[in-house]
N, C-alpha and C positions, 0 to 999 in steps of 0.2 A: 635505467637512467642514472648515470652519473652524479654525484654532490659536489660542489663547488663548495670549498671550504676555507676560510678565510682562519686564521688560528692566531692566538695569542701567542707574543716571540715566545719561547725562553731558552735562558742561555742557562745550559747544561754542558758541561765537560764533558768528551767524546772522542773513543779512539777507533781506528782503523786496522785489525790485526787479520791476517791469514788465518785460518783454524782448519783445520783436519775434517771433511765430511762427515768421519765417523764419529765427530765431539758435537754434533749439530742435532738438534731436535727441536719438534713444532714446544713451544712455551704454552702454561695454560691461559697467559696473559694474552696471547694473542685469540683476539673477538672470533677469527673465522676458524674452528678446529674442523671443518669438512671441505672435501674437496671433490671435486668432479673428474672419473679418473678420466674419458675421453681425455677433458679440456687440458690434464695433468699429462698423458703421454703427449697432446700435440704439443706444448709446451716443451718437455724435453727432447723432440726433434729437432726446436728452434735454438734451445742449449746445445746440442750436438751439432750442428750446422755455423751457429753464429757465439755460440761463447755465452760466458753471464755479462751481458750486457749493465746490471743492475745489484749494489750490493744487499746482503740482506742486514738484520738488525736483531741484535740480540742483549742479551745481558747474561752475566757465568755465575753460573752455578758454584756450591759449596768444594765440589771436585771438578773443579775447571772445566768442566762443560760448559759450551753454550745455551740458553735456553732462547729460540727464533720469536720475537715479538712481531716484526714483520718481513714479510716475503716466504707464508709459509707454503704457495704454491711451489713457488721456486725451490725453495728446503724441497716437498716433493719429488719437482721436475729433475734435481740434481743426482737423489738417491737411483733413480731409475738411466738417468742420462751417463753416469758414470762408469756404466758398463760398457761405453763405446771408445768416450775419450777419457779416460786417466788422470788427465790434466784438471778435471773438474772437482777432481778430490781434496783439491783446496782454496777454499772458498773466501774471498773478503766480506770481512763482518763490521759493523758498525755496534762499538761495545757502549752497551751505557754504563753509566757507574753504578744507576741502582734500579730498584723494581720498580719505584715509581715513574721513572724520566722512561721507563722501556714499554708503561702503560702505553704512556702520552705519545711513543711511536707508534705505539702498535694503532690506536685508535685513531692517529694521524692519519698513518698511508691508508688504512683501511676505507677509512671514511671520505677520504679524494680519490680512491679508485670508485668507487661506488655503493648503492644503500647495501645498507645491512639488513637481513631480515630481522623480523620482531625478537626472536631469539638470542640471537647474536647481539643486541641492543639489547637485552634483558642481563643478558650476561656479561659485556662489557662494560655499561652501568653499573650490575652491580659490585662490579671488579673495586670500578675505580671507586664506590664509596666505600668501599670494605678498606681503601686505602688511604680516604681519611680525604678525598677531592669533595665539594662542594655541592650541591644541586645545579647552583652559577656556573659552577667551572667546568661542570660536565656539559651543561647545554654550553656552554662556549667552544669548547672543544669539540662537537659532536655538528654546531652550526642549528639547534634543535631551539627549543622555545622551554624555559623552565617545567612548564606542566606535561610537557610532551614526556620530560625523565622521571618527571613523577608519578607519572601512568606508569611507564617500563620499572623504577623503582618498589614499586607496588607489586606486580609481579616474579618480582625475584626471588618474594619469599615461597612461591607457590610450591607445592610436592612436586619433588623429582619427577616424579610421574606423567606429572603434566606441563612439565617441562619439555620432556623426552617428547611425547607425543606432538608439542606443536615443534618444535625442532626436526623433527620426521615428517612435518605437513599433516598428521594424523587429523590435527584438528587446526581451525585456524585461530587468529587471538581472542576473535569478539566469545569463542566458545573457552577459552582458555580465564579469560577476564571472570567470565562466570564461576567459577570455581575460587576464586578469591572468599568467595562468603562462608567458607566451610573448613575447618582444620578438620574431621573426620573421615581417616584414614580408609576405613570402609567404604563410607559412601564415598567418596572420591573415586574410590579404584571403582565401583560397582557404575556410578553416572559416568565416568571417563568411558569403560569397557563400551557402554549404551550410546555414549557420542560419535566415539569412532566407527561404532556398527555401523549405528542408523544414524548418522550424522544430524544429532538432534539441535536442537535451537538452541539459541543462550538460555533465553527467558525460560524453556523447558529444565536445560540443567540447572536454573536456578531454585525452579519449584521442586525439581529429583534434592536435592542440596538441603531444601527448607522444606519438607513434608512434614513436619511436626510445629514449623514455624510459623509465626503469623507476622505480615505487615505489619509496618506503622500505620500506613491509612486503613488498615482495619479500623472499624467502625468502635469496635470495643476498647482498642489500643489509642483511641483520639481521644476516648470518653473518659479511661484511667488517667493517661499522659506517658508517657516516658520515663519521666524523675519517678512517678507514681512506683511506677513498674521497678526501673533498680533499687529502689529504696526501700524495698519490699524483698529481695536482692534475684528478681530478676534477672537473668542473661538475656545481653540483647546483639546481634553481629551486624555487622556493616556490607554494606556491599559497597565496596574501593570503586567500583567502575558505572554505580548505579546510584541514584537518591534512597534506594530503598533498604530500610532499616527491619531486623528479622528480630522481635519476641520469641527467642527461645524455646519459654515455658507456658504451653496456650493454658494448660491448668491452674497455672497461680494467675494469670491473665484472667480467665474466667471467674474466680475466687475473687477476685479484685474488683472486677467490673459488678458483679452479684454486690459486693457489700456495697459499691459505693451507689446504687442506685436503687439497693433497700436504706441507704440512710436521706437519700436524696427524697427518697417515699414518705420516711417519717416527718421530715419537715413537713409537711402539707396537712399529716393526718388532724390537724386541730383546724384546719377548713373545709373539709369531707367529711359525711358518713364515714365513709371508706378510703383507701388508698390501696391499691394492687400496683402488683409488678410484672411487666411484661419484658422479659428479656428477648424478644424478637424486635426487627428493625419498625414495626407497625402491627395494630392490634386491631384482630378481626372478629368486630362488635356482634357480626350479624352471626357471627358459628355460633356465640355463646349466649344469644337470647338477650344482650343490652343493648337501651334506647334509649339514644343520646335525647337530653333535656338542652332547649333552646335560650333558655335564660330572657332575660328584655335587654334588647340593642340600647346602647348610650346614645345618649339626641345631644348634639351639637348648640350650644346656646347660639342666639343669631347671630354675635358676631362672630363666632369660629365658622358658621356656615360661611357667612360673609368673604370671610378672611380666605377660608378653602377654595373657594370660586376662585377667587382675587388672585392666589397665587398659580390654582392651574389654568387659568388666563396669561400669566405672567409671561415673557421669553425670554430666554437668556436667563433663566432665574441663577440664582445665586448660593452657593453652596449650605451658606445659615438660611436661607429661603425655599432648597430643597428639606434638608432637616427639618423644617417646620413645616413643610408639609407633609411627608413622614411622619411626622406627630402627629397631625389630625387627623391624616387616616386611618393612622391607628388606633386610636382616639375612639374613632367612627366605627370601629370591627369591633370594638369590644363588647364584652355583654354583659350584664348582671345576674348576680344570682341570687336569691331572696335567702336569708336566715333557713327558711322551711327547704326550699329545696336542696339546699345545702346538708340540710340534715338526713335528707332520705338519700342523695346522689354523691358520687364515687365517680374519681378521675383514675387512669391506668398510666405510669409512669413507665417510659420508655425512651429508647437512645435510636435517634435516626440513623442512615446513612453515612451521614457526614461527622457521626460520634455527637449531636446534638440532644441534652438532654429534653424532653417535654413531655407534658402530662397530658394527656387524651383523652375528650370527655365535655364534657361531666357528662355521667351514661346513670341510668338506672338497671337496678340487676333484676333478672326474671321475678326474684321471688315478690318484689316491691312493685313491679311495674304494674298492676293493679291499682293499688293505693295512689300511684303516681299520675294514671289516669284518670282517677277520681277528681283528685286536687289538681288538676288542670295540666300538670306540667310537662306532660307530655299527651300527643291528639289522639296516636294510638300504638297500639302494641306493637312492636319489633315482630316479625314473620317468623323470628325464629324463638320469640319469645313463648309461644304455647305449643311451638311443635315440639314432637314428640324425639326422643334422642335415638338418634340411629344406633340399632342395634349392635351389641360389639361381636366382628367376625368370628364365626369358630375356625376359623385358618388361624393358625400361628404363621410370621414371617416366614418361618423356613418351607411352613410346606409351599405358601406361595410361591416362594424361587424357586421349589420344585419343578410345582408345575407346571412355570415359564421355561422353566428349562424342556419341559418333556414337550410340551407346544414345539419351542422350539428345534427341538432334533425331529420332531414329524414334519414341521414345514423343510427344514432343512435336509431330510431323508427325500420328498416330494422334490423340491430342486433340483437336486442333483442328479433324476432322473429327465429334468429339465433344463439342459447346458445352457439352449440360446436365451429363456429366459433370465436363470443364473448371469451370466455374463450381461444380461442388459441392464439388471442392475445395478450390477458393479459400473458399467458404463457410465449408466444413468449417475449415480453417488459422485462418479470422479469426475465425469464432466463439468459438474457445478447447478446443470438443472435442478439439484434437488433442492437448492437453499440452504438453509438451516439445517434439514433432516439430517439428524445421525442417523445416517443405514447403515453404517459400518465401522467394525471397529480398526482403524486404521493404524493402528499401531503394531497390527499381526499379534495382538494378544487375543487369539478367539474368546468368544463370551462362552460364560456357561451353557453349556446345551445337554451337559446329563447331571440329573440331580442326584443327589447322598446317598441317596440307596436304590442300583439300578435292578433289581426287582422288580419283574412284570415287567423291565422294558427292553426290547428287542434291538439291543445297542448297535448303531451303524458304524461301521470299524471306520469307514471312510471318512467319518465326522470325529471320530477322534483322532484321528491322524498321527504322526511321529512326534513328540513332544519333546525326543531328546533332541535339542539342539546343542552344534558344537559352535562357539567362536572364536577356535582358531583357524584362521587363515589357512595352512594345510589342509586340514581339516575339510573348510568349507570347497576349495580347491578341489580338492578328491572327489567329493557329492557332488558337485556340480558335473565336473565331467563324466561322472557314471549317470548323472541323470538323464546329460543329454545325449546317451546312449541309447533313452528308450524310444521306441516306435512313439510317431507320431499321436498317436490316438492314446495312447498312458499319458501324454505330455497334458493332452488336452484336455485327460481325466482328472490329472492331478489339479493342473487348474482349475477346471470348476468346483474339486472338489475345497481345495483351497479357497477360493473365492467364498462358496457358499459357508465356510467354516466363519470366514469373518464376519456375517449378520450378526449385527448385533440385536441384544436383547433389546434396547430401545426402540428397532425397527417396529413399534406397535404393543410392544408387550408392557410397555408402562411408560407411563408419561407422554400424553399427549393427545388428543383427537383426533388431528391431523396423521400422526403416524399410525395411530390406531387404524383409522381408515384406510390409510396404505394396506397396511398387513391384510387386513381381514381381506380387501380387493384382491389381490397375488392370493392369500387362503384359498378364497372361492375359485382363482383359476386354477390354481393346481387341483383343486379337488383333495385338498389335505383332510386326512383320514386319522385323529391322534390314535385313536384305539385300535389301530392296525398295528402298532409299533408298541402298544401300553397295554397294561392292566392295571388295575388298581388293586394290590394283594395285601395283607395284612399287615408286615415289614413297613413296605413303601408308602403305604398309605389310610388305609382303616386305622391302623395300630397308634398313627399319629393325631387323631380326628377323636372331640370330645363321644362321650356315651348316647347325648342325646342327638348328636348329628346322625349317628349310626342308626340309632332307632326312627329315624323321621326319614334316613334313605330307603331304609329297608320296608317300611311302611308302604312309600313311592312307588317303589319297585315292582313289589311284589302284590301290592294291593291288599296284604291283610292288614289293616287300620290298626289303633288303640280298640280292645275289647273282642277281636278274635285270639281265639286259641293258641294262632302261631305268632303272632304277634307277644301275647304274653308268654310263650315260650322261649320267643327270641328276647326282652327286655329284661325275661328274670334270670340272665347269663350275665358273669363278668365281663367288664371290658373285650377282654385279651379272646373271650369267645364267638360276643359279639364279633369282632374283627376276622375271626375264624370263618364264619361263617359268614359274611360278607365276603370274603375271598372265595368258596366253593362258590355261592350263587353269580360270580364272576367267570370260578377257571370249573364247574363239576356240570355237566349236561345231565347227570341222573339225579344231581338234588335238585336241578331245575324241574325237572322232570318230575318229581315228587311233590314238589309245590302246585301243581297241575297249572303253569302258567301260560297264558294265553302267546300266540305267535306274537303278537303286540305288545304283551310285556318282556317276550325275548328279546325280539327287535331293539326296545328301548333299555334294557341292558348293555346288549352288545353295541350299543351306540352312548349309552351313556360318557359322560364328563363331568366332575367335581365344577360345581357353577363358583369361582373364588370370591362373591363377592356375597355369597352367603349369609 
């Protein structure tokens, strides 16, 4: 689509001189330096048939060359057209007298033949303010709206980098705009390379840019403030193309929000027993055994009752007649608390959502709520107040991810012996039926499926797949055409083996009821077998596992209890032997066999599973 451009006069002195083809070259002033060769030889057919219909415009250089501001197709079509007719070797130029007045052509003609891409408007903008033109006078000249050149403005300063790329279409501007929140030269190059891949989102390259960053409307960042935060000398970056403001440093953020809402806390301590800090967005009374006390609701004298009716009877009320009803009801929710109960109860001071500070409560603590219930002030005991505290697991986190990991490479070993299943989940996932569910990890980053130490486990090469990837474009070129060399049934292989690499760990393995029940439903139809593909050996697992888990398996197992012989033979071993010996009665059929164990307790060996919730 064409622009229709209306332009302010100006009178600039201007000559008309012949110049020699070989003193003629594209200027950098000129907005369009690419060209389209088709569009550029059929042009120079129409120079070679019909002449330069059209002069071009330039301004000379320090050694009398021309440098072309506009007509730099023609400049082009003329170097190629000159090999026919001769005559075209010299050319009428339109000279200006300086760099400025040769900007104002160049963006002239350009801009009434037609738009400019984003690029070419990033660059010719920021020509002309590098030349000392206005914000005014460039949207004047360009026919644009002031803010339209201060978005392209904004851009100019961006890394070469990602200049080049949208100037190639690599990426387009909404993704280019995103990169504005970041001068780091690494991450730049590392989130550009990942946009132009997998042609990622804005709002993605923003969070790849600010992974260490927090929002303004973080909840913590509302509750410090901003000034808070620089004056403390925080760094904080702007996003040019976004409302949203990046916290640098989430450490001194944290630092900050800690102090100001243990000082927030001590205010209050001379109206509490207690005062605690809960630095999560809401405090969960019932985990920790406290029972909120109800205080005595405040009663309304009759005429506020009065007056309360009166006004939500009211229509049309009136902004001072909203506010006072506002008052009364609030009025009306509040409670009292008695000198005594104040003395035994404790509010927990915390920052909402919205960065709002409030205290929560008034709660009585396990060890009080007795006394509390005596003297009235509360009916009865919190459920979680005399229960007993869930034992703490002997899994450390890592073996956990172990042994979601090994789950998973046995469900995922079980799959891939099952293609059309395989593939109906992935259906299933991309379809949209699934909702909510993460089945899969869509980014082609497969999840963990083999854990730290693959000992005892029977590694599927299929599920670990080529990890070297290349991205460049050669590169992926080459692979591709050798791939699609393979027979039909490799192609087919690789895909599901593909596919099935993407499950992710979320599919059931944590987080969620819902998925959990997916998973184990697909377990039971595959018939997943983990111990087909695992052992549990000393390295990978005993070795990791306290003293007394070892002795209460081994107990299980084998059936000699606390007070037989092999039992005390086995407990009065270090560690490191224990673990020993839990790996024979694993991988050794003659210590089995020595232990004289029953078929039932083999069975239940070689089916054994570490229970994680132990």
């Amino acid at each position: 689509m064409n622009t229709v451009v209306a332009f302010p006069s100006f009178d600039f002195p201007a000559t008309s001189e012949i110049i020699d083809l070989s003193k003629l070259y594209l200027s950098p002033l000129n907005p369009r330096q690419n060209h389209d060769a088709e569009s550029i030889e059929l042009l120079a057919e129409s120079l070679v048939s019909c002449g330069l219909m059209q002069n071009l415009g330039g301004v000379k250089d320090e050694e009398g060359k021309v440098a072309i501001v506009f007509g730099g197709r023609r400049l082009a079509a003329l170097q190629i057209a000159v090999r026919q007719r001769a005559d075209l070797g010299q050319v009428p130029v339109m000279i200006a007298p300086d760099e400025e007045t040769a900007l104002l052509w160049g963006v002239a003609e350009n801009v009434a033949r037609e738009d400019m891409s984003p690029h070419q408007e990033i660059t010719a903008y920021g020509r002309m303010r590098e030349k000392g033109a206005s914000v005014t006078e460039i949207a004047s000249a360009f026919a644009v709206t002031e803010q339209h050149v201060y978005r392209r403005l904004k851009l100019a300063s961006l890394h070469p980098l990602v200049l080049e790329a949208l100037r190639e279409a690599k990426i387009n501007l909404s993704q280019a705009e995103a990169f504005t929140i970041s001068d780091d030269e690494t991450k730049i190059a590392d989130a550009l390379q990942h946009a132009i891949n997998h042609r990622t989102s804005p709002e993605t390259i923003r969070r790849w840019l600010a992974d260490e960053s927090v929002t303004h409307t973080n909840r913590k960042a509302r509750f410090v403030g901003i000034d808070a935060y620089e004056a403390a000398g925080g760094k904080i970056t702007k996003d040019l193309f976004g409302e949203e403001i990046y916290l640098n440093d989430a450490v001194l953020l944290d630092e900050l929000f800690a102090a100001k809402l243990e000082a927030a806390a001590k205010e209050q301590e001379s109206e509490w027993a207690w005062v605690e800090v809960c630095e999560e967005s809401s405090f969960r009374s019932w985990e920790n055994g406290y029972t909120q006390i109800m205080g005595t609701q405040v009663e309304l004298s009759d005429e506020q009752e009065n007056r309360l009716e009166e006004l939500r009877e009211t229509e049309g009320r009136s902004d001072t007649e909203e506010a006072e009803l506002d008052a009364l009801i609030a009025l009306r929710r509040q409670r009292i608390y008695s000198p005594t109960e104040r003395a035994l109860a404790g509010v927990v001071a915390l920052v909402d959502w919205h960065g709002n500070l409030s205290f929560d409560g008034p709660y009585v603590r396990p060890q009080d709520a007795e006394q509390a219930l005596e003297a009235g002030f509360i009916r009865h005991l919190s459920a979680a107040t005399g229960a007993k505290a869930k034992p703490k697991s002997q899994f450390s986190a890592a073996v956990k991810d172990d042994l979601k990991a090994i789950k998973l490479h046995a469900f995922q070993t079980a799959l891939c012996a099952n293609p059309k299943l395989a593939l109906s989940i992935i259906a299933f996932s991309l379809s949209g039926a699934a909702g909510g569910q993460g089945l899969l990890g869509m980014r082609i980053e497969p999840p963990k499926n083999v854990p730290s130490d693959t000992e005892g486990l029977a590694v599927n090469p299929v599920l670990v797949g080529d990890t070297q990837r290349s991205f460049m474009a050669d590169d992926l070129k080459l692979t591709f055409a050798e791939f699609c060399q393979k027979p039909e049934s490799e192609i087919i292989e690789a895909l599901v083996a593909g596919a099935v690499r993407t499950i992710h760990t979320n599919f059931g393995l944590s987080g969620g009821r819902i998925g959990t029940e997916f998973f184990d439903s697909i377990t039971k139809a595959l018939d997943v077998d983990t111990r087909s593909i695992w052992t549990p050996t000393k390295a990978a697992f005993w070795g990791r596992m306290p003293a007394s888990y070892i002795d209460e398996q081994f107990a299980l197992l084998t059936g000699y209890g606390v007070g037989t012989k092999e039992f005390s033979a086995f407990s009065n071993q270090k560690k490191g032997g224990k673990a020993e010996t839990m790996e024979r009665l694993f991988t050794d059929a003659a210590y089995r066999a020595a232990l004289n164990l029953s078929a039932g307790q083999e069975e239940a060996i070689a089916a054994w599973m570490p229970e994680e919730d132990a």
